[in-house]
Every structure is written in C-alpha cells, then in structure tokens.
N, C-alpha and C positions, 0 to 999 in steps of 0.2 A: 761454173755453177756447182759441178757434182766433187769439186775438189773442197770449196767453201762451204759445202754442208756436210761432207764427211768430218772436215776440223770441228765443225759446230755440234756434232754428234761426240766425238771424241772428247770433246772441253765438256758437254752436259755429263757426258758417263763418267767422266774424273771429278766434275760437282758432288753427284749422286756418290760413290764411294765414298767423297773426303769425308759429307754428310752421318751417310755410314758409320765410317769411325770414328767420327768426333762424339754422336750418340752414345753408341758404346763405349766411350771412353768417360763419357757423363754419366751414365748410366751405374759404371764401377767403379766409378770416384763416388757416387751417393751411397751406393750399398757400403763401402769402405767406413764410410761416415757413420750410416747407422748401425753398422755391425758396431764399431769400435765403440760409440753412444750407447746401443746396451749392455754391453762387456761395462761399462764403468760403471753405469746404476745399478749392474748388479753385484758387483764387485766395492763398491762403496761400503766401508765400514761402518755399521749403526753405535750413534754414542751411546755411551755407556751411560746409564740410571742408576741413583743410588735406589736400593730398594726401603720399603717403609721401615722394614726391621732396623737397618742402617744407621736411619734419622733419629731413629727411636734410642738407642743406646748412646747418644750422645744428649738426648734429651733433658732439660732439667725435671726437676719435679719437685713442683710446689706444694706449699702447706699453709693453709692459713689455718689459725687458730684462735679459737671467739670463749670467752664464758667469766667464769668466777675466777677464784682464789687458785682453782687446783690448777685451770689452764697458766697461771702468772706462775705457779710454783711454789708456793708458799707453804712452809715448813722444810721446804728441804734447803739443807745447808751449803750445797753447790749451787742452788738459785735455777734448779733446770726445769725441775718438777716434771710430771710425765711427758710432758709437749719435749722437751728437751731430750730427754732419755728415750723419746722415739726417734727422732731423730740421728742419734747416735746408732742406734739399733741400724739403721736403714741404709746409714751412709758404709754398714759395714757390708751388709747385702746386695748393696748395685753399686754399679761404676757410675750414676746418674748423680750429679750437683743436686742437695736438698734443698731447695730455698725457703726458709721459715719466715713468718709475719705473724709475732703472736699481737694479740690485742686484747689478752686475760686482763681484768682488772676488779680486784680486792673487794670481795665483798658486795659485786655484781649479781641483781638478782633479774629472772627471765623476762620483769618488765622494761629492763634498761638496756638488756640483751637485746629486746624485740627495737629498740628504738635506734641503737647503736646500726643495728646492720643494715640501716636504712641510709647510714652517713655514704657520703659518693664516695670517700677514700674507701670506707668497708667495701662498698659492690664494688668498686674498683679492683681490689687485691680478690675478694672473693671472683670475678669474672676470668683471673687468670689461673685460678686454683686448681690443682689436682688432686685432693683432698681437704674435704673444712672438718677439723675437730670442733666439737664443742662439750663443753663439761655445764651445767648447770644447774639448776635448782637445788640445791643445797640450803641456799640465803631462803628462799620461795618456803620451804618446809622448816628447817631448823632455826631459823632466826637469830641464832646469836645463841642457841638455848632455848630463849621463852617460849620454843613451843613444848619445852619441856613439864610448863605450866600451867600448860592450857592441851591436855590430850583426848579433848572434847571431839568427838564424831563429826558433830556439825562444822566445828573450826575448822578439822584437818579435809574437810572435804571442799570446802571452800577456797583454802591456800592451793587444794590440787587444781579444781577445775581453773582456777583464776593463773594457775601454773602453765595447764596444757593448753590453754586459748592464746597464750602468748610463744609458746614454741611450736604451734602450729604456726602462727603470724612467722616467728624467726625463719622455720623452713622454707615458708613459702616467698621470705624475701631471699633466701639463697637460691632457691630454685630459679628466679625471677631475675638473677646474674649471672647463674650457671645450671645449663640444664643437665651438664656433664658430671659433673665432680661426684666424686664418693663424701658424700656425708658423715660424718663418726656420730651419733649423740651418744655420752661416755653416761652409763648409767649410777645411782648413788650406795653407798655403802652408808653400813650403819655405825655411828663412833660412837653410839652409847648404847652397842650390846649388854657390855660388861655393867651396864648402870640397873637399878632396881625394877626400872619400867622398862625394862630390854624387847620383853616379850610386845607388849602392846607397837612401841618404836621398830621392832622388825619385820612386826604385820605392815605398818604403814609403808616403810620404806618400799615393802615387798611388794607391796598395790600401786604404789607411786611408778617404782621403774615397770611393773606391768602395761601401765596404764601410757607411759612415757614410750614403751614397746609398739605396744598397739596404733598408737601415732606416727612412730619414725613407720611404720608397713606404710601406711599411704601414701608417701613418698619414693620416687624411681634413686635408684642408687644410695639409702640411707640406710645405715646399720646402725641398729641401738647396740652398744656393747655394755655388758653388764660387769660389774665390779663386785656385788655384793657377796658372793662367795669366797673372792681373793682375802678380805678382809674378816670373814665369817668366826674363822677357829681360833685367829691369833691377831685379832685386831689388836692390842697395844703394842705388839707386835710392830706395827704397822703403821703407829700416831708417832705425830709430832708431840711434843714436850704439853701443847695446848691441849692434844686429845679429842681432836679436832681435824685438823689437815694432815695428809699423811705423811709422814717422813719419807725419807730417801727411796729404802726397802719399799714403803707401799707405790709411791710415785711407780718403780721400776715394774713390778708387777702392774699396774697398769700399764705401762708403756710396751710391755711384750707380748699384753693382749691384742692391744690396737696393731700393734706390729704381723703379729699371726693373721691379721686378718685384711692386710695390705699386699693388693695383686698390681701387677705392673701390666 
C-alpha cells in the first residue's frame, strides 16, 4: 500500500510540473504574438494622400460666356473678341486646361439674356463653371443708334430700369446653378464720344454702368468690371470700321482687364 501511493504521489507531481510548463510555455507563445501584433500596427506604413493643392494644379478651369455682340467677338478680325483674348491671356499664366462655352449672340439684348439662361443646356454649362462672363446692354441702351434720337430723360430712364430688372433676373438665374462661380458683368464704353451729343451719351453711360455696379454688389462673388475709361481718350482708336464694336486693340484691352482680376 505505501509503495502504490508513493508512485501515485510521484505521477500527480510530474502532472502538476508538466502543467507547469505547458502554461508557461502558453503563456510566451501569446505574449510572442502580441508583442510581434503591435510591432506591425505600428510599424505599418500610412498611404500616401494627394494634398488639395495637388488636385488643384491639374484642375481644369472653366469659362462660360453669355451676352451680346462683344461676348461673340464681333469686329475683331481674328473672330476672338475679348472672351477669346482672355483666354489666351490665362492659358499663358497656369498650367490649368481653359475650357470655353461661349453662347455671345449678335445683337442680344438683356431681355433674351434673362430668357436664354434659363435654357437647361445654359444651367447646365453655367453649374460647371468657374467663371460666367457676361457683356450686356449695349442693344438695351444704344439701339442700333436710335437712341441717338430720342435722348429724352424719360426715354433713357425707362430703357435703364427695364435694363436692370432683367439682369437682376440673369444673376439670380446664375446664382440659382452656381452658388460658386465668380461672375464678370463687363461694363459699357461709350462709341459716340467723339460725336456732337458726346457730353449728354457719356452722362448716360456713366449712370448706366453705376447703376449696373450697384447691382452686381448684391450678389456674392460678382464683379462689375468697367471699360469706360480703356476707351475714353482714344476710342476710334479702339472701334471697328462700324464705330460701334471694338476692334482687335479694344477687344484686348478688355480682355487684360478681366484678366487682372482672375484669382485661382
């Protein structure tokens, strides 16, 4: 009996050890494990991000372009007119693709303006835009001339107000596709300084783009840019053959304005 429980003592205390180190053997097989687990999450290389400056320099930059005669180009004998000569301007200043959409058309006045940018293709190309030019009321005021023959107070206040209720509407359909975009509204120069009633035509003009100023302010990102001085001291200078639309020379002088005043 006392030999059968000695073995039986013997075989429990070689249990009890094997237990022992089998523990510890588990024990530093997990630690093994989770050391070498954090060693890797920390040691894991984070991917790389392109930063927004990055995106941005390969960015295109679009332009659309809305209005009369001057937006189409008309008088200038290369067919660019200022919308085109900015864009040359620009493409020499960034590495950025310019994408242009003009939609100038001939003798376009602010009521067909107000109605055009309501077309889906127009909100369409305006909703991707990074700049809307627009040139306007010329046709609204000048007529062809005949308001050369009617420089009646009441007349010309009439053609104004009935002017600004419709480029408030154009704004606010651009605003209403793009809340972003920088706005241009390009202001009007006078082509009949040089003519007899010069004085009375360059009061009007002078209240018209004031008045056209005062406007583009209540709009977020809209700069009225003014022309009437580019054209002030040497407007024939500056006319087409008609004496009317500007030539080449004036086209460019506006296009270096709007240019001066395009931030990326």
């Amino acid at each position: 009996m006392k030999a059968k429980g000695k073995w039986v003592w013997i075989v429990s205390f070689i249990s009890i050890i094997s237990c022992l180190l089998f523990a510890a053997g588990l024990g530093m097989s997990i630690y093994d494990y989770v050391s070498a687990s954090k060693a890797t999450v920390k040691e894991m290389p984070k991917p790389k991000q392109e930063t927004s400056s990055s995106n941005k320099s390969t960015k295109n930059y679009t332009i659309v372009a809305l209005g009369d005669s001057l937006t189409r180009g008309t008088g200038d004998a290369a067919g660019k007119g200022y919308v085109g000569y900015l864009k040359d301007n620009l493409e020499e200043k960034t590495k950025k693709k310019i994408l242009l959409s003009n939609f100038g058309i001939k003798g376009q006045t602010s009521s067909q303006l107000a109605s055009q940018v309501k077309q889906q293709q127009i909100q369409r190309q305006i909703k991707s835009a990074d700049t809307v030019l627009i040139t306007i009321g010329g046709n609204d005021l000048f007529q062809g001339g005949q308001t050369l023959q009617n420089l009646n107070k009441n007349n010309i206040q009439k053609l104004e107000n009935d002017y600004l209720k419709n480029v408030d509407s154009i704004l606010k359909s651009i605003r209403s596709a793009n809340k972003d975009a920088t706005i241009f509204l390009i202001g009007l120069y006078n082509p009949f300084s040089n003519l007899q009633d010069a004085k009375t035509t360059t009061a009007i003009v002078r209240e018209w783009n004031y008045k056209s100023s005062e406007l583009s302010a209540n709009y977020k990102q809209t700069v009225f840019v003014p022309t009437f001085d580019l054209f002030q001291l040497k407007v024939d200078d500056y006319l087409y053959t008609d004496k009317f639309h500007p030539n080449a020379k004036g086209y460019k002088l506006i296009a270096e304005r709007v240019a001066s005043l395009i931030t990326w």
